[in-house]
C-alpha positions as CSV (number, residue, x, y, z in Angstrom):
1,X,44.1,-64.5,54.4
2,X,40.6,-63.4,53.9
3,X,38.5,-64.8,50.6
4,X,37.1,-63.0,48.2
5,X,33.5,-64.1,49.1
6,X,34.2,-62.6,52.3
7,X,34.4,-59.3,51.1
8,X,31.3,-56.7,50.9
9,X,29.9,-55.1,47.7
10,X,30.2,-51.3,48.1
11,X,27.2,-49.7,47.7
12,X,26.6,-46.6,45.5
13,X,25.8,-43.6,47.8
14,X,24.6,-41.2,45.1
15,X,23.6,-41.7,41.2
16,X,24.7,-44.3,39.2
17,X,26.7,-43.3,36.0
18,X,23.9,-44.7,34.0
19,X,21.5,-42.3,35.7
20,X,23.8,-39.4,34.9
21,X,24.2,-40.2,31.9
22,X,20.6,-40.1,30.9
23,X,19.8,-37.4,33.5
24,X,21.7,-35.4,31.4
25,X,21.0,-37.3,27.8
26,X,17.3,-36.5,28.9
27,X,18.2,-32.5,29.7
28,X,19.5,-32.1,26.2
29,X,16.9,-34.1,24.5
30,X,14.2,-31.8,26.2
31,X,15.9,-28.9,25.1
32,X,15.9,-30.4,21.5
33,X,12.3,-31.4,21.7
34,X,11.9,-27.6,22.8
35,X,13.9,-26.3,20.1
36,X,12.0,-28.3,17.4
37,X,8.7,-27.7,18.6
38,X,9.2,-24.1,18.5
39,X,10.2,-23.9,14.7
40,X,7.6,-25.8,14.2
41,X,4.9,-23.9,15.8
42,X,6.8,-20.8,14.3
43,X,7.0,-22.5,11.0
44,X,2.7,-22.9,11.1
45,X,2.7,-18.9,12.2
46,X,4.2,-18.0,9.3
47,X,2.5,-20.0,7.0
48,X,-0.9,-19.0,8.7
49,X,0.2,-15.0,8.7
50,X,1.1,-15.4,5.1
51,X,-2.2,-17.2,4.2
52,X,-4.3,-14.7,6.0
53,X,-2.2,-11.5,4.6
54,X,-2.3,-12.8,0.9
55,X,-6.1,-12.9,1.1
56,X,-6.6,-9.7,3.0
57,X,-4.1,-8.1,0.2
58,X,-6.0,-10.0,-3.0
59,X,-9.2,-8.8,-1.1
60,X,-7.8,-4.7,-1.6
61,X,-6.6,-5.1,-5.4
62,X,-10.1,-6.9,-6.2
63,X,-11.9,-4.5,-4.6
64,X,-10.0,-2.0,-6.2
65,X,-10.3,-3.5,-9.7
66,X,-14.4,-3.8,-9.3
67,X,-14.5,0.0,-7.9
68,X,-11.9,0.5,-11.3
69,X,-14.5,-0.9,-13.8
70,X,-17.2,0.9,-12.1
71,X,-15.7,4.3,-12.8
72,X,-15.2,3.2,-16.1
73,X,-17.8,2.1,-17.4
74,X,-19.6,5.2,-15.7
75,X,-17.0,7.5,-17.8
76,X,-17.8,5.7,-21.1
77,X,-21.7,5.5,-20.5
78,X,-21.2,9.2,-19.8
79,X,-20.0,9.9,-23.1
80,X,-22.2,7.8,-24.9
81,X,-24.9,9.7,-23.6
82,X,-23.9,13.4,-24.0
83,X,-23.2,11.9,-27.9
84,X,-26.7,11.0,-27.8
85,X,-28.8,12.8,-26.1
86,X,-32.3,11.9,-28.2
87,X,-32.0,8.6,-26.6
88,X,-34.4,7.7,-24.2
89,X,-34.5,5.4,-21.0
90,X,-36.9,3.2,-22.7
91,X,-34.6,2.9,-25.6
92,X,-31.6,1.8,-23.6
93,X,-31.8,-1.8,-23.8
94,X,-32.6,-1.4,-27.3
95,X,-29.4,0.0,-28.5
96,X,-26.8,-2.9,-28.5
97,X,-23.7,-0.5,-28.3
98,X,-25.3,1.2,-25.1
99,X,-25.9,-2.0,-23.4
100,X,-22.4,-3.2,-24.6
101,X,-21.0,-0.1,-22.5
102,X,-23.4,-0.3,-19.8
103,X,-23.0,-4.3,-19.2
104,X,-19.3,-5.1,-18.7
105,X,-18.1,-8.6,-17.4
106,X,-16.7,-8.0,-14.0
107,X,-14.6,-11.1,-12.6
108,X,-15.7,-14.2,-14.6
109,X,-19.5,-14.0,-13.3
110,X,-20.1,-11.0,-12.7
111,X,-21.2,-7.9,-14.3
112,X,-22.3,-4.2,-14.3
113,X,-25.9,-2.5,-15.0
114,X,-27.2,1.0,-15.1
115,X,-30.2,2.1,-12.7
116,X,-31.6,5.8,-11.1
117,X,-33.3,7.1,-8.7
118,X,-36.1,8.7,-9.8
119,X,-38.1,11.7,-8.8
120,X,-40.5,9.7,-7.4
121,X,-37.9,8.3,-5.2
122,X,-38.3,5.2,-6.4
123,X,-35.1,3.0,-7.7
124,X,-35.1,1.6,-11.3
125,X,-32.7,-0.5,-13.5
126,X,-32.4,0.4,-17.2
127,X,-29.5,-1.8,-18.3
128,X,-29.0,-5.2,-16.6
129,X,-28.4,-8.9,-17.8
130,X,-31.9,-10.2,-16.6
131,X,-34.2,-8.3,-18.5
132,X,-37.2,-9.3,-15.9
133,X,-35.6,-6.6,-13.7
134,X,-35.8,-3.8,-16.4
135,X,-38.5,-0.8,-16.2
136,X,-41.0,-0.6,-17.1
137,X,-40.7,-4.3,-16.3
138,X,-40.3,-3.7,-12.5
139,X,-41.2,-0.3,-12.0
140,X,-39.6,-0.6,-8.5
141,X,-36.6,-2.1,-7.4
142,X,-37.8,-2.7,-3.7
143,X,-40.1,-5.3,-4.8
144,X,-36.9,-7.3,-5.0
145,X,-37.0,-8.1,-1.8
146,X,-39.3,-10.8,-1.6
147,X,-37.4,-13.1,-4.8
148,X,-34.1,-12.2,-3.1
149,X,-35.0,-12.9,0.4
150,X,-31.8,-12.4,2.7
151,X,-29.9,-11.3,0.1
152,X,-31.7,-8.4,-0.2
153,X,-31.0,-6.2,2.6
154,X,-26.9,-6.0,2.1
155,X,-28.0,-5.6,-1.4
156,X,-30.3,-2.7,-1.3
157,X,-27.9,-0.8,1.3
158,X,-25.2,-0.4,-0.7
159,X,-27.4,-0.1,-4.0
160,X,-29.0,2.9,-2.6
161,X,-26.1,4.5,-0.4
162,X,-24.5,5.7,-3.5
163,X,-24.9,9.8,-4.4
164,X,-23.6,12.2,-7.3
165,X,-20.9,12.8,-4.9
166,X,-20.3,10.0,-2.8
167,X,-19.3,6.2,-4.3
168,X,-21.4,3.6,-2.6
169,X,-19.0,0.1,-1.9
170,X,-19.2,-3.2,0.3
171,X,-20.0,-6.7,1.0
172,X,-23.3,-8.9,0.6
173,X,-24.7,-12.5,1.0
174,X,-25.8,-13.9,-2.0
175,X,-27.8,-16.8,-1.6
176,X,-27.5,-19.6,-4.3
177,X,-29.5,-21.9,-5.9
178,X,-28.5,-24.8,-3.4
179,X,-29.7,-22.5,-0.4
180,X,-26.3,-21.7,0.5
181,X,-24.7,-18.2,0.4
182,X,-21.4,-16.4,-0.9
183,X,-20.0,-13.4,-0.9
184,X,-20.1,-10.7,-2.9
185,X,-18.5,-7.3,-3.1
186,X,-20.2,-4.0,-5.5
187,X,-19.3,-1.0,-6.0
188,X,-21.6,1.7,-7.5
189,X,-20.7,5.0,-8.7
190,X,-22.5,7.8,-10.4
191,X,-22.5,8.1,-13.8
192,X,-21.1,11.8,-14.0
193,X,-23.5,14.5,-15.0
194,X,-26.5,12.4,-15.0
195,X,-28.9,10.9,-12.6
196,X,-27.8,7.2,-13.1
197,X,-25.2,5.0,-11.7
198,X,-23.2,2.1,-12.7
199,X,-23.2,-1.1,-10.2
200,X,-20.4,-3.4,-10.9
201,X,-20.9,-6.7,-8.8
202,X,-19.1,-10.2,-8.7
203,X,-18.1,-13.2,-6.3
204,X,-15.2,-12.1,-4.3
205,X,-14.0,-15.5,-3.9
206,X,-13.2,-15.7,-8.1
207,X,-10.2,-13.5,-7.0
208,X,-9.5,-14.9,-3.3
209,X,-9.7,-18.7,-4.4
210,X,-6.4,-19.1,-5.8
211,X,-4.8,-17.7,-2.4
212,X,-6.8,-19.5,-0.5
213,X,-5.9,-22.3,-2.3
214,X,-2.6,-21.8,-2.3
215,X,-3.2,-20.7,1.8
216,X,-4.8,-24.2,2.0
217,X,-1.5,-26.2,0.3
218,X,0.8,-24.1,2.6
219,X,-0.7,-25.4,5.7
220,X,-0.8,-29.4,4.2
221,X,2.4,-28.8,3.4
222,X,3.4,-27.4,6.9
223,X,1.5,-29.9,8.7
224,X,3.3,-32.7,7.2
225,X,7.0,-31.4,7.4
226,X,5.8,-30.8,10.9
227,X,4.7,-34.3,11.5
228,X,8.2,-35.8,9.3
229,X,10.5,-33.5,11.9
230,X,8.2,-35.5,14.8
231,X,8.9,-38.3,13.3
232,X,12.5,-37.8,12.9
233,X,13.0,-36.5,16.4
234,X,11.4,-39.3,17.7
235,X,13.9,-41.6,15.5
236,X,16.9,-39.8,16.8
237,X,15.9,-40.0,19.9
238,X,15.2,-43.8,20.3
239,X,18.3,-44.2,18.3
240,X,20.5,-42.3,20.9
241,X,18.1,-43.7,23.9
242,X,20.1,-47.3,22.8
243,X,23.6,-45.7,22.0
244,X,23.5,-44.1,25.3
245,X,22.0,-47.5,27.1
246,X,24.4,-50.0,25.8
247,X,27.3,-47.4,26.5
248,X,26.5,-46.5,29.8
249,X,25.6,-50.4,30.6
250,X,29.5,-51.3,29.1
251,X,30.7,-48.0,31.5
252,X,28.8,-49.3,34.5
253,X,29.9,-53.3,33.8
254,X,33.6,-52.0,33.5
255,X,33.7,-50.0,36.5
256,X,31.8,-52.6,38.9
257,X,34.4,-54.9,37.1
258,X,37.5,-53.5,38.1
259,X,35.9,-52.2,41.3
260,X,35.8,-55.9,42.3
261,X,39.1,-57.0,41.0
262,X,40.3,-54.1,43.3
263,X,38.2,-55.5,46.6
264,X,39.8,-59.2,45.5
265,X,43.3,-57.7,45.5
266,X,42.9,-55.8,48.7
267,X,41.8,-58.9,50.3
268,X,44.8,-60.9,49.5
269,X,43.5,-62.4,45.8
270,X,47.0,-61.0,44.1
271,X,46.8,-63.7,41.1
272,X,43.9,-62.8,39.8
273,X,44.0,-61.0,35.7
274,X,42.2,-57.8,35.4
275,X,41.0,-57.4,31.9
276,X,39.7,-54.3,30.6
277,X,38.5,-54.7,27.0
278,X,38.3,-51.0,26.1
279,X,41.1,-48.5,24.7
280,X,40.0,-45.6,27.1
281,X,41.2,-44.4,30.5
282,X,39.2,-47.8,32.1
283,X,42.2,-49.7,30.4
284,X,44.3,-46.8,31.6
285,X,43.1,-47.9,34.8
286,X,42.7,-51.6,34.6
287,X,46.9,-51.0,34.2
288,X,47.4,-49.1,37.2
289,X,45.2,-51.3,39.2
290,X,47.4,-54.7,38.0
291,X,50.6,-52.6,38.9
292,X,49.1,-51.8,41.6
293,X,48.7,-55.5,42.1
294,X,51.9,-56.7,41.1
295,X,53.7,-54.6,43.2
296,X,51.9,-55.4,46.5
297,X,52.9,-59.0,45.3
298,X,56.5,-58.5,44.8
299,X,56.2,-56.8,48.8
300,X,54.5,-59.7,50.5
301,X,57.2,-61.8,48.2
302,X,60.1,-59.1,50.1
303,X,58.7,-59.9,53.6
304,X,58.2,-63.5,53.3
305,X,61.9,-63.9,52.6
């Protein structure tokens, strides 16, 4: 009768089981990876979309509210004046309730001021915060240019696009103390049934801050759920990388096991136990392979008698 030792080791013509197993462990785990990646980069979409949205939308109602106290305080200037129609322009910053009409807080920095255009064609301002500015103080408003330096030319565009008819509205640099510059927005409107006009002027980033603020927390706040679900995935998947190791090495051991117990009974080894230490269908197996065993057993016992 032939040994056991005798016997050749079949050799695997295809894929292992362990292969196959993370051939397809791999497949869904890509698809996974996919799948999370995509919320996530969905999930930074929406929170940019909203961010950028919110702002445009606070931008509208702000400039809406500086345009809105414009027009007002054009209205009630207007009715000051036809109440009072002795007073003069050189009397304007002299009367305390005129100037409280004319110079309204706009925002928390900003404010509004009264200025014409005069016949001469030159631009004036009669009511203002910075009484430097005033006429007859500065007889000419253009002269700003220098002090204001590049300030001054989105400044005096929209100052002087306004008409009786036509509001005059948009955006400026304003260049700070520190050299650096901000936005502004102002809106100027005529004062109805006069030649003056009412500028109302402010930072547009006192109204945009707390959305971009809140634009600011959103993203931190995505970027670090973003980086937790990595971190997660990446946990789950080493986690099921070792699951799916140590049970497709106990799947392959098994199998090569009771492949060779099989060889060893095929080549005359018909005492040998088969042990399969699993409740699945290798025990299933292991079974039919020792009854498989015992019966060719019982026939060689048959013939030799």
């Amino acid at each position: 009768m032939t040994n056991a030792s005798e016997s050749k080791e079949s050799k695997i013509k295809g894929f292992g089981i362990r292969f196959k197993l993370f051939f397809l462990f791999s497949i869904l785990i890509v698809a996974f990876a996919a799948q999370a990646y995509y919320l996530i980069v969905q999930l930074n979409k929406i929170t940019d979309k909203f961010g950028e949205q919110g702002t445009v939308i606070i931008k509208e109602l702000a400039e809406n509210a500086i345009m809105a106290t414009a027009q007002s305080v054009a209205k009630e200037a207007q009715i000051y004046l036809e109440a009072h129609p002795e007073l003069q322009k050189q009397q304007f910053m002299d009367s305390q309730q005129f100037k409280d009409i004319a110079i309204q807080k706009v925002g928390k920095n900003g404010y509004t001021a009264l200025y014409e255009n005069g016949a001469d064609g030159k631009w004036r301002t009669w009511v203002h915060t910075n009484p430097k500015i005033i006429a007859p103080n500065l007889d000419d408003m253009s002269k700003l240019e220098k002090p204001l330096g590049a300030s001054f030319a989105g400044f005096w565009k929209i100052l002087t696009n306004v008409s009786g008819s036509r509001p005059s509205t948009g955006y400026y640099k304003w260049q700070e103390k520190d050299g650096t510059f901000k936005d502004k927005y102002m809106a100027c409107v005529n004062v109805p049934g006069t030649e003056f006009y009412i500028a109302s002027t402010t930072y547009i980033d006192e109204f945009t801050e707390p959305m971009a603020r809140l634009e600011r927390e959103s993203k931190a706040t995505a970027k670090a759920e973003s980086v937790r679900n990595a971190i997660l995935m990446s946990i789950i998947i080493v986690v099921i990388s070792i699951i799916v190791f140590i049970f497709g090495g106990r799947l392959a051991a098994n199998i090569r096991y009771l492949s060779e117990m099989t060889d060893r009974v095929s080549l005359g080894e018909l005492d040998v136990t088969i042990e399969v230490r699993s409740k699945d269908e290798l025990a299933v197996l292991a079974e039919s392979i020792s009854r498989l065993q015992q019966s060719v057993k019982l026939s060689i016992q048959r013939l030799r008698k």
